[in-house]
PDB file with one MODEL, atoms N, CA, C and O in Angstrom:
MODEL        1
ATOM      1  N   UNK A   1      14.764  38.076  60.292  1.00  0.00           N
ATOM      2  CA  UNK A   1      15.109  36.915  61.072  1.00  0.00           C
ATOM      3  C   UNK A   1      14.826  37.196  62.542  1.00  0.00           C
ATOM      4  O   UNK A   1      15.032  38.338  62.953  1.00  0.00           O
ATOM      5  N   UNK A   2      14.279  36.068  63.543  1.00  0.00           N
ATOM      6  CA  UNK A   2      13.907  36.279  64.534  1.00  0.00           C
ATOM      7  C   UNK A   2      15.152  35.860  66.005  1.00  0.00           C
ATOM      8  O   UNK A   2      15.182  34.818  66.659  1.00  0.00           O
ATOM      9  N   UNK A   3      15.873  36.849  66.118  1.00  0.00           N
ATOM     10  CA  UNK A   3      17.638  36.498  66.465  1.00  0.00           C
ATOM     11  C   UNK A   3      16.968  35.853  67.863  1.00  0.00           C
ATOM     12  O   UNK A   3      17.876  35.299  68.482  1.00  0.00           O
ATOM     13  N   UNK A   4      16.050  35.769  68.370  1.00  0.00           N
ATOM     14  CA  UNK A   4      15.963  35.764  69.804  1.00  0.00           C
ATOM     15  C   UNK A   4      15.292  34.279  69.635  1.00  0.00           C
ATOM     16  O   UNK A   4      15.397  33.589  70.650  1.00  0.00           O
ATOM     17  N   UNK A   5      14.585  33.637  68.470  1.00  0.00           N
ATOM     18  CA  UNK A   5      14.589  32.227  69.002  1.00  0.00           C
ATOM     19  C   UNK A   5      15.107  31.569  68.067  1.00  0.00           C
ATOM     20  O   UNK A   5      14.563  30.504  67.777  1.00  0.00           O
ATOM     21  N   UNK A   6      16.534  32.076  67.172  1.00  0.00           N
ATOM     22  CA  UNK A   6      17.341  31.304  66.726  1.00  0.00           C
ATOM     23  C   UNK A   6      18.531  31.318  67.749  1.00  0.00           C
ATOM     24  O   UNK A   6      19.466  30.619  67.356  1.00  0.00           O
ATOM     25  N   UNK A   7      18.711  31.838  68.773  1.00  0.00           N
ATOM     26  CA  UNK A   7      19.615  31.987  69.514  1.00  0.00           C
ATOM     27  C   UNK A   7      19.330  30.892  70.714  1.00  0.00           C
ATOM     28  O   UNK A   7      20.210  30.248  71.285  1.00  0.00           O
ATOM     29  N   UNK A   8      17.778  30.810  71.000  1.00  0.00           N
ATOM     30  CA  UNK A   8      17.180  29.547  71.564  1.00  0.00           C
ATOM     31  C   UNK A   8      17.687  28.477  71.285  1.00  0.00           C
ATOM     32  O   UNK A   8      18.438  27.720  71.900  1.00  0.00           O
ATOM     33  N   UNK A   9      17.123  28.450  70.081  1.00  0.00           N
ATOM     34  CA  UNK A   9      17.694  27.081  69.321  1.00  0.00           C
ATOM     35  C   UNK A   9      18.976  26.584  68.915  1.00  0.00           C
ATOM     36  O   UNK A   9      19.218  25.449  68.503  1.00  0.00           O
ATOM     37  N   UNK A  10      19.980  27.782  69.111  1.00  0.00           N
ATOM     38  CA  UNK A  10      21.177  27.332  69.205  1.00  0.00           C
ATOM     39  C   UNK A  10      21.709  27.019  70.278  1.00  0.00           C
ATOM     40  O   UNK A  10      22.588  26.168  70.144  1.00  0.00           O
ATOM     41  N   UNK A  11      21.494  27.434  71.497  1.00  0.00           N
ATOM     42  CA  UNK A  11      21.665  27.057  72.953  1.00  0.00           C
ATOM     43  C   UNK A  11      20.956  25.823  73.429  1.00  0.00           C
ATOM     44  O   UNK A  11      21.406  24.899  74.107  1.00  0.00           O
ATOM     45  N   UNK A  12      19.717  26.004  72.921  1.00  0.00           N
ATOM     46  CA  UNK A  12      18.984  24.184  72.992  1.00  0.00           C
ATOM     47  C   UNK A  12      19.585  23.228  72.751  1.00  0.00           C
ATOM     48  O   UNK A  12      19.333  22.128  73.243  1.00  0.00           O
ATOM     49  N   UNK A  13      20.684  23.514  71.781  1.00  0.00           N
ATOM     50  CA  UNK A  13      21.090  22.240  71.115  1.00  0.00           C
ATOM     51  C   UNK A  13      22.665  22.320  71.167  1.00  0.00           C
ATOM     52  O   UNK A  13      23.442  21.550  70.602  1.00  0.00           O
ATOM     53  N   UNK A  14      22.941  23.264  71.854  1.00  0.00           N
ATOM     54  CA  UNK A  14      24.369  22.942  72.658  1.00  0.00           C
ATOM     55  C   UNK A  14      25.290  23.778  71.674  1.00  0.00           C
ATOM     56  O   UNK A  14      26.507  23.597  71.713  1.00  0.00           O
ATOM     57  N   UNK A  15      24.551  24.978  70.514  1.00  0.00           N
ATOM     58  CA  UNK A  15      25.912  25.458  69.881  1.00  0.00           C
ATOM     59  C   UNK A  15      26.254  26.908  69.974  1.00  0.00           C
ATOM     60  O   UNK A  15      25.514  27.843  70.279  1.00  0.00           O
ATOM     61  N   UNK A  16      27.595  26.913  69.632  1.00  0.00           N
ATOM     62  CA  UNK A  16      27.867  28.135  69.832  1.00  0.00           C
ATOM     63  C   UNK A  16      28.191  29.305  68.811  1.00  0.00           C
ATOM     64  O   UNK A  16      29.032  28.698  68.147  1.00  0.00           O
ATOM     65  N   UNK A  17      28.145  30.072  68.449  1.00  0.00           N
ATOM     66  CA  UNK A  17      28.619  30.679  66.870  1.00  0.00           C
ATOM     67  C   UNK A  17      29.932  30.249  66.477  1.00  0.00           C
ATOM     68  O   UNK A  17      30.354  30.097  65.331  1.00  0.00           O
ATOM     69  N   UNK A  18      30.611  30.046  67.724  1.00  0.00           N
ATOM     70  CA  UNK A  18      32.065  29.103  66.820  1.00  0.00           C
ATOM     71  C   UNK A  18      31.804  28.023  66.442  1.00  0.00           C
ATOM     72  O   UNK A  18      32.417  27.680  65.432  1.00  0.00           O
ATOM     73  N   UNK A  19      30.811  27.008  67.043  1.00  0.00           N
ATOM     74  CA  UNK A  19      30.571  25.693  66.250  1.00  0.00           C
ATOM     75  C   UNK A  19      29.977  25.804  65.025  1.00  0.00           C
ATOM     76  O   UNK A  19      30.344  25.262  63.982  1.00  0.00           O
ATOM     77  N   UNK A  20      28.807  26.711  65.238  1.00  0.00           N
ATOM     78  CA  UNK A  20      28.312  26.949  64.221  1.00  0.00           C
ATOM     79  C   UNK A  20      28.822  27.304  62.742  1.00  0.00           C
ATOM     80  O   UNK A  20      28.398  26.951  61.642  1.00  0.00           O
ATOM     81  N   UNK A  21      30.320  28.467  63.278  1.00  0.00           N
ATOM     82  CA  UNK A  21      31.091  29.017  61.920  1.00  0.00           C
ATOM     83  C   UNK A  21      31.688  27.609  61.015  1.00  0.00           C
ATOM     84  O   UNK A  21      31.415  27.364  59.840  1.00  0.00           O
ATOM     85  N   UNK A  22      32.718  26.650  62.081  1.00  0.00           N
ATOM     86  CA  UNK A  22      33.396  25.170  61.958  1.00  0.00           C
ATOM     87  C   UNK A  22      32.003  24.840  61.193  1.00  0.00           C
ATOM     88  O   UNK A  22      31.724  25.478  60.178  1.00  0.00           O
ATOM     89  N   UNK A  23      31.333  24.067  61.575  1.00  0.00           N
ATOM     90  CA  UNK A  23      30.019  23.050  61.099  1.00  0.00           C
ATOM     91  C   UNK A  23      29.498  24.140  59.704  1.00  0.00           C
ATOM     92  O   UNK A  23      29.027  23.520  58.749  1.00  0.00           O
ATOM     93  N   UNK A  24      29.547  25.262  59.601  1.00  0.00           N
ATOM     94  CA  UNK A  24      29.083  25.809  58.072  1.00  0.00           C
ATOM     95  C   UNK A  24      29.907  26.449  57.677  1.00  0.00           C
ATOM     96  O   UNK A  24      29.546  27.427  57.022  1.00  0.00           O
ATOM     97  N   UNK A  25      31.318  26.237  57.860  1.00  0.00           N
ATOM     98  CA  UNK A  25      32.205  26.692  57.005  1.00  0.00           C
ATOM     99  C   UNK A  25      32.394  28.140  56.677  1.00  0.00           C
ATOM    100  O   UNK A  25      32.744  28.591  55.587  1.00  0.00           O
ATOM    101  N   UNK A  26      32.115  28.803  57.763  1.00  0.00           N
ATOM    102  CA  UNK A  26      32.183  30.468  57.151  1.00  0.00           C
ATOM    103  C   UNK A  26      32.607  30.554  58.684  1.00  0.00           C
ATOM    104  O   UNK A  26      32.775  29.698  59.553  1.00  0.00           O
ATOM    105  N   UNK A  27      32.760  32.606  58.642  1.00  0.00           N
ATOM    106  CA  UNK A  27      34.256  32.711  60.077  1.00  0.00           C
ATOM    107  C   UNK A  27      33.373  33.107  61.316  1.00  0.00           C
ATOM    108  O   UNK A  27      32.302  33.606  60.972  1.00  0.00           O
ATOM    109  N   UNK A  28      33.510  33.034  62.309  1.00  0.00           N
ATOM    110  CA  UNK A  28      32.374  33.133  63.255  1.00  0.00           C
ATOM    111  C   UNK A  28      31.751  34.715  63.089  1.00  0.00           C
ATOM    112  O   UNK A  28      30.584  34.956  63.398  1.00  0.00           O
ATOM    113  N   UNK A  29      32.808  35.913  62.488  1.00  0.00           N
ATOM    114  CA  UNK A  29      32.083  37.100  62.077  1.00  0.00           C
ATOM    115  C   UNK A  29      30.661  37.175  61.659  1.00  0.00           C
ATOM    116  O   UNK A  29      29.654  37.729  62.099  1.00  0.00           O
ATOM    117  N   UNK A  30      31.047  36.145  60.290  1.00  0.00           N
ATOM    118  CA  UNK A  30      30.490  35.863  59.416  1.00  0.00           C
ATOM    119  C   UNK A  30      28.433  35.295  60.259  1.00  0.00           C
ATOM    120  O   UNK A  30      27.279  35.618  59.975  1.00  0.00           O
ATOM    121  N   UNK A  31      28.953  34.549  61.095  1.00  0.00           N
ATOM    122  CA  UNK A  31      27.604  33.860  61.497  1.00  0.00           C
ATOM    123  C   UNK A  31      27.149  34.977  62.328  1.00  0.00           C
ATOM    124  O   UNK A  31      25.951  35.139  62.099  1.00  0.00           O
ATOM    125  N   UNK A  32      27.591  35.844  63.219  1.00  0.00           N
ATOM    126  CA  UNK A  32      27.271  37.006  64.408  1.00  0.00           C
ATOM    127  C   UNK A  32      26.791  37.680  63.281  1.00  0.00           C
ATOM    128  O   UNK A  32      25.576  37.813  63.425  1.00  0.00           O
ATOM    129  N   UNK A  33      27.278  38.308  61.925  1.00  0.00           N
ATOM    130  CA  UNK A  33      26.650  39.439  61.307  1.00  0.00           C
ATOM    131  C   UNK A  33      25.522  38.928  60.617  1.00  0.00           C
ATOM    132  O   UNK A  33      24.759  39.872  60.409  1.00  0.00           O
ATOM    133  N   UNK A  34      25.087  37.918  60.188  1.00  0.00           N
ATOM    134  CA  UNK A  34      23.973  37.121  59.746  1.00  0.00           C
ATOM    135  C   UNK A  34      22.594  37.502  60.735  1.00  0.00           C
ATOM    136  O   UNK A  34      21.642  38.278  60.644  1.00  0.00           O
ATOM    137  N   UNK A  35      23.040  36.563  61.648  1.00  0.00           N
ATOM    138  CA  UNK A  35      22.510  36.489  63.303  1.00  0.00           C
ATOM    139  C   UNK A  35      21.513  37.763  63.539  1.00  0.00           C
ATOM    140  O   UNK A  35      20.364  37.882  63.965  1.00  0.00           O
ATOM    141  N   UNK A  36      22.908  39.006  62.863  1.00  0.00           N
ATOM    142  CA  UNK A  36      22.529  40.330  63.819  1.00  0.00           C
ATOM    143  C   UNK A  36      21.622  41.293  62.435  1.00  0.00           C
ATOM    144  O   UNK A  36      21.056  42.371  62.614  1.00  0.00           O
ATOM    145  N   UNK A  37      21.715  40.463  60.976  1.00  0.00           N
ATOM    146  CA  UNK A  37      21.272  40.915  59.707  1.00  0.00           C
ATOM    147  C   UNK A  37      22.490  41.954  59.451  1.00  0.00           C
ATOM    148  O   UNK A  37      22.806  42.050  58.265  1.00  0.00           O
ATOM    149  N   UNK A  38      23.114  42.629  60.228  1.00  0.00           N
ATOM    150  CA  UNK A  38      24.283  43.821  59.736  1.00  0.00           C
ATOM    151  C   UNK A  38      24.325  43.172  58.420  1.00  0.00           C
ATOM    152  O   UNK A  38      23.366  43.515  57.728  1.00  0.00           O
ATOM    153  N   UNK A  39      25.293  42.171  57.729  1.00  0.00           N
ATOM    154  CA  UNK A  39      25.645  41.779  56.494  1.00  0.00           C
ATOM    155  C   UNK A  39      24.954  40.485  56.363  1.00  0.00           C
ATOM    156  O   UNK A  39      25.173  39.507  57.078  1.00  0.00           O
ATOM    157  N   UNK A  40      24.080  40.550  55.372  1.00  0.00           N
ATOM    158  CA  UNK A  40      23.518  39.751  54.553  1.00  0.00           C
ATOM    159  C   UNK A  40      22.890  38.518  55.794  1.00  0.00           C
ATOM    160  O   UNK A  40      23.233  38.463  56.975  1.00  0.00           O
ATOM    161  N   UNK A  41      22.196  37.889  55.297  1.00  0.00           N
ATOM    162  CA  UNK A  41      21.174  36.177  55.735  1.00  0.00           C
ATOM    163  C   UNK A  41      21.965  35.469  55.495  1.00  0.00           C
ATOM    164  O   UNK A  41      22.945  35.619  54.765  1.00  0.00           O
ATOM    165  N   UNK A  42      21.409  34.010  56.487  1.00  0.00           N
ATOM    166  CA  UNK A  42      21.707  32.655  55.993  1.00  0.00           C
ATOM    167  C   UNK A  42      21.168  32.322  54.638  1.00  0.00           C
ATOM    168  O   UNK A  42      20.027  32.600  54.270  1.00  0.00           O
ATOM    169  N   UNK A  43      22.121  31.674  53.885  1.00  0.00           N
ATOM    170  CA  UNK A  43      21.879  30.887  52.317  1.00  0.00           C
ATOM    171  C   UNK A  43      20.597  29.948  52.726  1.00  0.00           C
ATOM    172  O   UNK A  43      20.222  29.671  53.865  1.00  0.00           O
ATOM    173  N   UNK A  44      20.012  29.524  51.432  1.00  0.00           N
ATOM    174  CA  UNK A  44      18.799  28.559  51.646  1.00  0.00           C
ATOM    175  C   UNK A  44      19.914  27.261  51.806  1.00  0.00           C
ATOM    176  O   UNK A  44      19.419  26.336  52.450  1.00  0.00           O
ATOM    177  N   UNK A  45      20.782  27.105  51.523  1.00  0.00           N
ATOM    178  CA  UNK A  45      21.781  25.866  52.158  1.00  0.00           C
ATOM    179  C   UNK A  45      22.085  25.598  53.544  1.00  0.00           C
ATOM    180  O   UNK A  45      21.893  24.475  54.009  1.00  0.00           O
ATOM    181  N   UNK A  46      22.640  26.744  54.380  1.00  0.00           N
ATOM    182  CA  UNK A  46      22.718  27.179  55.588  1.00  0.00           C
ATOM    183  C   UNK A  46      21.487  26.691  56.394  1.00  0.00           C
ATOM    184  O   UNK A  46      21.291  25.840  57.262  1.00  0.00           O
ATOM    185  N   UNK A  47      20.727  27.626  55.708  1.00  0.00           N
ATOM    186  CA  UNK A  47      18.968  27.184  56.224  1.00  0.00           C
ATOM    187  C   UNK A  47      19.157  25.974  56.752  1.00  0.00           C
ATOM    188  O   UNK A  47      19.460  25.663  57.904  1.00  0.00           O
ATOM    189  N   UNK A  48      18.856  25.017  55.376  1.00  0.00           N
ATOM    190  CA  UNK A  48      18.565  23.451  55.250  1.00  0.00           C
ATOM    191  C   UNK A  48      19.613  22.715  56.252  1.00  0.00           C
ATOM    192  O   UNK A  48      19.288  21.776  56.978  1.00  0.00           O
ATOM    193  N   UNK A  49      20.960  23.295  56.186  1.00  0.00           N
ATOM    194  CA  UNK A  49      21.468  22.626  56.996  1.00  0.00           C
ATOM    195  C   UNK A  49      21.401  22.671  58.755  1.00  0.00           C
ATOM    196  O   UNK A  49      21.837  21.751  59.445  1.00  0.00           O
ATOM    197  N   UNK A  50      20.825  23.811  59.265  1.00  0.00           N
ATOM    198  CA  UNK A  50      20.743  23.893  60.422  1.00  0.00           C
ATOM    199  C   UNK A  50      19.531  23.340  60.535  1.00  0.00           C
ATOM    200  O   UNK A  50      19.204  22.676  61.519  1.00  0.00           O
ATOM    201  N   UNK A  51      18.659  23.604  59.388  1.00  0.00           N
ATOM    202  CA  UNK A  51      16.506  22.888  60.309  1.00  0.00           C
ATOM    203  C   UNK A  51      17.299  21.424  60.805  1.00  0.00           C
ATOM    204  O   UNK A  51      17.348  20.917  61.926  1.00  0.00           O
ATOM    205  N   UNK A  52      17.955  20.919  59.367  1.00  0.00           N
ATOM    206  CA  UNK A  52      18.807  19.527  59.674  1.00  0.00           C
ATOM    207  C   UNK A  52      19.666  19.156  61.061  1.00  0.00           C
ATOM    208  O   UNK A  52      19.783  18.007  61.487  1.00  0.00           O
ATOM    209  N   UNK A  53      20.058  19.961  61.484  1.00  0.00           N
ATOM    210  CA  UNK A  53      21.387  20.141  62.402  1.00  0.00           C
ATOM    211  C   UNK A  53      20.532  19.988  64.015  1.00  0.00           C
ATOM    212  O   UNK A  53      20.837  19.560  65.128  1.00  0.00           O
ATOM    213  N   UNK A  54      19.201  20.666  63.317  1.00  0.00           N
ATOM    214  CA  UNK A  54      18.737  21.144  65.127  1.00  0.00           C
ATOM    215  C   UNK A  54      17.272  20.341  64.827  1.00  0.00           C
ATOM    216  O   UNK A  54      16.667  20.169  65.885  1.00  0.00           O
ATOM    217  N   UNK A  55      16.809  19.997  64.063  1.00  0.00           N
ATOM    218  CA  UNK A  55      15.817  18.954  63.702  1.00  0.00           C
ATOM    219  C   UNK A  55      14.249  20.005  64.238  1.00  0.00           C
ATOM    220  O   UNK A  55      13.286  19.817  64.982  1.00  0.00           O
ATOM    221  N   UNK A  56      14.710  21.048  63.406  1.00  0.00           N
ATOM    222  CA  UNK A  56      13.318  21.859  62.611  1.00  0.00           C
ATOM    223  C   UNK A  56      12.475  21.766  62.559  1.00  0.00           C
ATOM    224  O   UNK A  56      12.588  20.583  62.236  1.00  0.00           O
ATOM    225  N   UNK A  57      10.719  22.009  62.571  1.00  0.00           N
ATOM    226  CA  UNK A  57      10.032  21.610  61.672  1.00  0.00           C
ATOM    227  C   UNK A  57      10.043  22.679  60.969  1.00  0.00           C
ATOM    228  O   UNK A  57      10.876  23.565  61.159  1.00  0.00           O
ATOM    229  N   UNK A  58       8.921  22.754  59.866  1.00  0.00           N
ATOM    230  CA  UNK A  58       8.539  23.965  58.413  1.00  0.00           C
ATOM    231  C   UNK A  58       8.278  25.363  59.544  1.00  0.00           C
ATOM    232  O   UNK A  58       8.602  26.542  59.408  1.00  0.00           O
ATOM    233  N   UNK A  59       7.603  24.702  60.607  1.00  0.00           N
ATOM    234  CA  UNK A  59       7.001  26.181  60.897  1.00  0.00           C
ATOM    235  C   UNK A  59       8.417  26.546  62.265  1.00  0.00           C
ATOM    236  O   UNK A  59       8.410  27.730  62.599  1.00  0.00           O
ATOM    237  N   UNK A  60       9.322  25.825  62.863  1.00  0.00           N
ATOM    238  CA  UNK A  60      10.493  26.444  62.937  1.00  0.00           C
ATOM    239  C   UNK A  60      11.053  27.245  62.027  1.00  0.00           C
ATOM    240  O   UNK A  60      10.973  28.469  62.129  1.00  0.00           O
ATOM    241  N   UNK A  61      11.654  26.671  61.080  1.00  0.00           N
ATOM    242  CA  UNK A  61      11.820  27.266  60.053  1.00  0.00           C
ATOM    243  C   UNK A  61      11.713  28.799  59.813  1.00  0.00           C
ATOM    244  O   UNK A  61      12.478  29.754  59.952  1.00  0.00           O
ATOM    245  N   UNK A  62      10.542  28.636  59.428  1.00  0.00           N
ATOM    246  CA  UNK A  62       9.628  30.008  58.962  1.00  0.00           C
ATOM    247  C   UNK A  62       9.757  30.718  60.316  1.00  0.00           C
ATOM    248  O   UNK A  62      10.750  31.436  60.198  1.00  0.00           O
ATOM    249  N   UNK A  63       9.360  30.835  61.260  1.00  0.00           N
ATOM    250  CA  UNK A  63       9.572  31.461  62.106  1.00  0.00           C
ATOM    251  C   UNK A  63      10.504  32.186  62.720  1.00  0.00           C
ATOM    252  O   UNK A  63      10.155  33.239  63.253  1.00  0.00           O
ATOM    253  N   UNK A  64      12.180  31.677  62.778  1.00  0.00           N
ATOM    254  CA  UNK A  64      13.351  31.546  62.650  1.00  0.00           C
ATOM    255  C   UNK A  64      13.632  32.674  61.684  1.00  0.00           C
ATOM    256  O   UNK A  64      13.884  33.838  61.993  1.00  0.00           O
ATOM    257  N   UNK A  65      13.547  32.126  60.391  1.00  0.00           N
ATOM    258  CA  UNK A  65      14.636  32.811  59.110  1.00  0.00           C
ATOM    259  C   UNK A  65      13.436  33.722  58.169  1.00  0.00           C
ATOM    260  O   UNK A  65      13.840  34.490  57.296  1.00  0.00           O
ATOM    261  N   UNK A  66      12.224  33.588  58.387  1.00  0.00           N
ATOM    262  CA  UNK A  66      11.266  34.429  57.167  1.00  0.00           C
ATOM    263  C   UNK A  66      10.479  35.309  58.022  1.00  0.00           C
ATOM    264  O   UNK A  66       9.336  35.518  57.613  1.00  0.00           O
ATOM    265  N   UNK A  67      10.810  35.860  59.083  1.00  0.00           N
ATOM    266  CA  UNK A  67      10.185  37.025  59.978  1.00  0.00           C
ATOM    267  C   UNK A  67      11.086  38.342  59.884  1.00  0.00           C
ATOM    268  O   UNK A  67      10.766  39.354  60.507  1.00  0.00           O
TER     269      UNK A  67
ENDMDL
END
C-alpha cells in the first residue's frame, strides 16, 4: 500500500483516522496499523467503500491499495 498518497487522499477530503475508524466501523488502531501494513490491509469492502467515500477512479485505486 502506498501510505503517502492514501494519506493525501485522506487529507484531500477532509478525514482523519478517527473519522475514518467511525465511517468503517473498526478502532482508529485498527485503521493506523492497516495504513502502516504492521497488521493486516484494508478488506476489498473497506476498499470499495473509501474509492466510494473519496470518489476514486480504478487507477486511484490501484495505486493506493495494490503497490
Amino acid at each position: 500500500m502506498n501510505k503517502h498518497l492514501f494519506n493525501y487522499h485522506m487529507a484531500k477530503n477532509g478525514d482523519t483516522q478517527k473519522s475514518l475508524s467511525i465511517a468503517l466501523g473498526i478502532t482508529a488502531a485498527s485503521v493506523s496499523h492497516k495504513i502502516s501494513g504492521v497488521k493486516g490491509d484494508f478488506t476489498r469492502k473497506e476498499i470499495a467503500f473509501l474509492a466510494d467515500r473519496w470518489h476514486l477512479s480504478g487507477n486511484d485505486v490501484k495505486d493506493i491499495f495494490l503497490n
